[in-house]
N, CA, C and O of each residue as an XYZ file, in Angstrom:
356
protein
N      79.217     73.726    115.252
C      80.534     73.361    114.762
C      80.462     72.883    113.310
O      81.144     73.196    112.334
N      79.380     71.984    113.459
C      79.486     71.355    111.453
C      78.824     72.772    110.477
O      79.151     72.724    109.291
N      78.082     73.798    110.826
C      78.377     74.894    110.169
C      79.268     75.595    109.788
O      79.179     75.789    108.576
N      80.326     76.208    110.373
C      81.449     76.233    111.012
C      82.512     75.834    109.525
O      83.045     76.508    108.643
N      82.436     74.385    109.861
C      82.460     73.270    108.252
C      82.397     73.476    106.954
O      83.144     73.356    105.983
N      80.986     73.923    107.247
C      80.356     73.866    106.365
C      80.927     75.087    105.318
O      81.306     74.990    104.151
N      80.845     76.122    106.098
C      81.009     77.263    105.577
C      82.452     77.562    104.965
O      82.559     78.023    103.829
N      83.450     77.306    105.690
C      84.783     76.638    105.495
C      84.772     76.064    104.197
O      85.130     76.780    103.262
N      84.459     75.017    104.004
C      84.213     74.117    102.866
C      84.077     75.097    101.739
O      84.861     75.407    100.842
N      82.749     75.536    102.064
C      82.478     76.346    100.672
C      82.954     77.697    100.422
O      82.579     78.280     99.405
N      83.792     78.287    101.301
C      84.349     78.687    100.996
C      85.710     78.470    100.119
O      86.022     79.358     99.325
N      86.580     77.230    100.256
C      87.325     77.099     99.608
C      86.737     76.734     98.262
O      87.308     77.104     97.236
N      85.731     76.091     98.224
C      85.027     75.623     96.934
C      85.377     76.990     96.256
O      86.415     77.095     95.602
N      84.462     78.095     96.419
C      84.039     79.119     95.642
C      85.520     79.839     95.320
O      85.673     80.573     94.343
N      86.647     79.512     96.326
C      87.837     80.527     95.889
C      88.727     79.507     94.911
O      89.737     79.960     94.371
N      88.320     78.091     94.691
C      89.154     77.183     93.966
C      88.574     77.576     92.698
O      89.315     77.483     91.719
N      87.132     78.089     92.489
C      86.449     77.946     91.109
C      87.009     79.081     90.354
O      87.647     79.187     89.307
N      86.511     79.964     91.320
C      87.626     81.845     90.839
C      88.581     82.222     91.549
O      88.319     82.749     92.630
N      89.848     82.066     91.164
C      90.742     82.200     91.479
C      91.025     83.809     91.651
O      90.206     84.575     91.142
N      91.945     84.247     92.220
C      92.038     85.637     92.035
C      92.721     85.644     90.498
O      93.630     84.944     90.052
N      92.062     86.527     89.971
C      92.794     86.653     88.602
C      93.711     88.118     88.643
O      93.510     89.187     89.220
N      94.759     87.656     87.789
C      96.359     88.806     87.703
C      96.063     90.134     86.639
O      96.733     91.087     86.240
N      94.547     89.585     86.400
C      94.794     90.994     85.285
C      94.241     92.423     85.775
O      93.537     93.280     85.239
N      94.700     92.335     86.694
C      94.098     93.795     87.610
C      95.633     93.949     88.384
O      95.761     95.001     89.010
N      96.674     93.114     88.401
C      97.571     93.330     88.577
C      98.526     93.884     87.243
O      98.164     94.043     86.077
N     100.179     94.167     87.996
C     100.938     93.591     87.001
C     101.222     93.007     86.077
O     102.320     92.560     86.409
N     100.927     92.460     84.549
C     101.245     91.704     83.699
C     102.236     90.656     84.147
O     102.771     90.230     83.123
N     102.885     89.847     85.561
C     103.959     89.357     85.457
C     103.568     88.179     84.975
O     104.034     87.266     85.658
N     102.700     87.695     83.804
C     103.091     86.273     82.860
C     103.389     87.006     81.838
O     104.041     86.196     81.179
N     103.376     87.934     81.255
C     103.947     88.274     79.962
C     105.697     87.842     79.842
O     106.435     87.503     80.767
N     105.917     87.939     78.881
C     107.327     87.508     78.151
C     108.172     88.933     78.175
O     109.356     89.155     77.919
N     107.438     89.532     78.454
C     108.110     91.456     78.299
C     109.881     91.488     78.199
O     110.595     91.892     77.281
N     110.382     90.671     80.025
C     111.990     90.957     80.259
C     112.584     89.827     79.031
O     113.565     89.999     78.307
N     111.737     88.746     79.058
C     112.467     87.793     78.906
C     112.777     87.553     77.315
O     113.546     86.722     76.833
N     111.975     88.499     76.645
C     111.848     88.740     75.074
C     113.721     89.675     75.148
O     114.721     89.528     74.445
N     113.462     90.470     76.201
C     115.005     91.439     76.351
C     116.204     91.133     76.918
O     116.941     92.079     77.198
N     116.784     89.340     77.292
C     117.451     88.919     77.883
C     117.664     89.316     79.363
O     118.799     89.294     79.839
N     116.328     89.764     80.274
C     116.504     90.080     81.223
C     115.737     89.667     82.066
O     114.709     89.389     81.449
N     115.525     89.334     83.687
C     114.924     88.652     84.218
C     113.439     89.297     85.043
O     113.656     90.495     85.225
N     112.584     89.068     85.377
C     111.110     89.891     85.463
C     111.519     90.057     87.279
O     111.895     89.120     87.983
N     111.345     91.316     87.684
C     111.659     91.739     89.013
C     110.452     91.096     89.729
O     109.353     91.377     89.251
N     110.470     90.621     90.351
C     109.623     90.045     91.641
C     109.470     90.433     92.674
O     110.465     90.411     93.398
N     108.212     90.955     93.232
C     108.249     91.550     94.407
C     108.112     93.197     94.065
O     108.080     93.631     92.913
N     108.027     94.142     95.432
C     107.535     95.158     95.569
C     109.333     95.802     95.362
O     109.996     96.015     96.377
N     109.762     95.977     94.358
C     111.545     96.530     94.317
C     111.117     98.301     93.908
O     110.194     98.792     93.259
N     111.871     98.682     94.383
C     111.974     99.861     94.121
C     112.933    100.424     92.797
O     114.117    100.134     92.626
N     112.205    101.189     92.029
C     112.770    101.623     90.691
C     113.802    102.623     90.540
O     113.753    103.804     90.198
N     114.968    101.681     90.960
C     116.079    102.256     90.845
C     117.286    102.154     89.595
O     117.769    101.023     89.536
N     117.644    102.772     88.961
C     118.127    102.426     87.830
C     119.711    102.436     87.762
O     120.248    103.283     88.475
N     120.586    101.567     86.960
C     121.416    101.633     87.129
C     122.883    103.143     86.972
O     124.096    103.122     87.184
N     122.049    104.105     86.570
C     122.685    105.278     86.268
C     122.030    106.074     87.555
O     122.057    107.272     87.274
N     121.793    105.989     88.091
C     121.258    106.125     89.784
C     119.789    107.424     89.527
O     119.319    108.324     90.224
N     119.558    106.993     88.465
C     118.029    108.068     88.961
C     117.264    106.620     88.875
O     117.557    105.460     88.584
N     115.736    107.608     89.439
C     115.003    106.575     90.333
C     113.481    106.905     90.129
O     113.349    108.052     89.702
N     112.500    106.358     90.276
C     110.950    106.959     89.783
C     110.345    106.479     91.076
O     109.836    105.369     90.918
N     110.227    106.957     92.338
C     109.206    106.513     93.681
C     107.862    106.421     93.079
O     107.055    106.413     94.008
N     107.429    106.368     92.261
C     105.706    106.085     91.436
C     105.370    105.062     90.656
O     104.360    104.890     89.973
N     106.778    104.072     90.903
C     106.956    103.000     90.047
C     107.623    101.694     90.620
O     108.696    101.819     91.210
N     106.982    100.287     90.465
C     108.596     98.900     90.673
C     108.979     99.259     89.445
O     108.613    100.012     88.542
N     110.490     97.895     89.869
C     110.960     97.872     88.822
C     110.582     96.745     88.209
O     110.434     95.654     88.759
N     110.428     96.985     87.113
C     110.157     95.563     86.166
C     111.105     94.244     85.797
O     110.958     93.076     86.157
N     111.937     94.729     85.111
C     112.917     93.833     84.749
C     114.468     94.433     85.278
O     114.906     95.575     85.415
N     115.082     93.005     85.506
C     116.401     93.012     86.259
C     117.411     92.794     85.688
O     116.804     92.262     84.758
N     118.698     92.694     85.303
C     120.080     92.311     84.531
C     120.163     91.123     85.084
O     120.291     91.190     86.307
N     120.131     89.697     84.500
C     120.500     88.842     85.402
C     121.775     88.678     86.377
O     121.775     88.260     87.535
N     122.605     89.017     85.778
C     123.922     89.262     86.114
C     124.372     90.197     87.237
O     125.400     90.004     87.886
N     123.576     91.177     87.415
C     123.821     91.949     88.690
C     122.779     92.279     89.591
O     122.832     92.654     90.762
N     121.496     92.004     88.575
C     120.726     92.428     89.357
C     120.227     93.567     89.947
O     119.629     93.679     91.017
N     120.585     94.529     89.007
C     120.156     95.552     88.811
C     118.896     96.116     88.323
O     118.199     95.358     87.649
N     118.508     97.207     88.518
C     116.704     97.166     87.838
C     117.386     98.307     86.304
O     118.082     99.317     86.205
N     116.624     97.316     85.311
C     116.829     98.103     83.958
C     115.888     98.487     83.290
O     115.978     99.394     82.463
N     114.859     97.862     83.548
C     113.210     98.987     83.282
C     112.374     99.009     84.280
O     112.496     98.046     85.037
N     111.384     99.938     84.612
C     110.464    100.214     85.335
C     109.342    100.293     84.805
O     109.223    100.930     83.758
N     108.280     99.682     85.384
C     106.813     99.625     84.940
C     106.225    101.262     84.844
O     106.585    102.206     85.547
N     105.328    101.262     83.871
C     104.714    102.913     83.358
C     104.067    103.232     84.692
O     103.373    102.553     85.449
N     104.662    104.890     84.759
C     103.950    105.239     85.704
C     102.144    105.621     85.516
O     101.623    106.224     84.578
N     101.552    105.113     86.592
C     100.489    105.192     86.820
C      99.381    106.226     87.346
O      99.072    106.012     88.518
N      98.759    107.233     86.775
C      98.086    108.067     87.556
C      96.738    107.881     88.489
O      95.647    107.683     87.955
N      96.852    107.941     89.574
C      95.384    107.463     90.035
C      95.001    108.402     91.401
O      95.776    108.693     92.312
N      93.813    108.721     91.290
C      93.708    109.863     92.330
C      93.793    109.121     93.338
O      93.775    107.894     93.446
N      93.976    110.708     94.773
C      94.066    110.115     95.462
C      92.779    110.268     96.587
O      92.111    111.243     96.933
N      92.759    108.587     97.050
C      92.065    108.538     98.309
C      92.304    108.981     99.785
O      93.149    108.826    100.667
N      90.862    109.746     99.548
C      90.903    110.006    101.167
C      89.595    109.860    102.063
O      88.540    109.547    101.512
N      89.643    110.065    103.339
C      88.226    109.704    104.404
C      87.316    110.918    104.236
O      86.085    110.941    104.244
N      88.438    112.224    104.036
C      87.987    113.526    104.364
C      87.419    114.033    103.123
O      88.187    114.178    102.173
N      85.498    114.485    102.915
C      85.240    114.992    102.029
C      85.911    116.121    101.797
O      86.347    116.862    102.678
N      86.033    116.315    100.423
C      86.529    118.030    100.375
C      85.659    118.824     99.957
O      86.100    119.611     99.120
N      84.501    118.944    100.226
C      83.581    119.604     99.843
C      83.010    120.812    100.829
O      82.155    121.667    100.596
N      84.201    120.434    102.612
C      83.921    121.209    103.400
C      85.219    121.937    103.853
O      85.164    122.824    104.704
């Protein structure tokens, strides 16, 4: 049981020292919306724009405060894709 503890313990130790760091994420501390009077979308939103086209390969970034609408979308991203199945057969 005091292993158990133990291990516990240091585990939080080691995740308090390195935190997960955001720069493998999203940029959301940048100033990006808020430089554009607009508010930074939060969460997994779907990039829908207010003239009704839409990018499924993308969130949306920043929101209208006011309606709440999505008014930019983060760059789309190319990244292959994963799979289990070699294709070599």
């Amino acid at each position: 049981m005091k292993s158990v503890i133990c291990l516990f313990l240091l585990l939080l130790f080691v995740i308090s020292i390195n935190p997960i760091n955001e720069k493998y994420l999203y940029p959301v501390k940048d100033e990006h919306c808020e430089i554009q009077n607009l508010k930074k979308a939060y969460g997994p939103t779907m990039c829908i724009l207010k003239d009704g086209t839409f990018n499924l390969h993308t969130n949306c970034r920043c929101v209208d405060p006011n309606t709440g609408d999505c008014e930019e979308c983060y760059p789309t991203v190319n990244k292959p894709f994963a799979t289990l199945i070699d294709d070599r057969f």
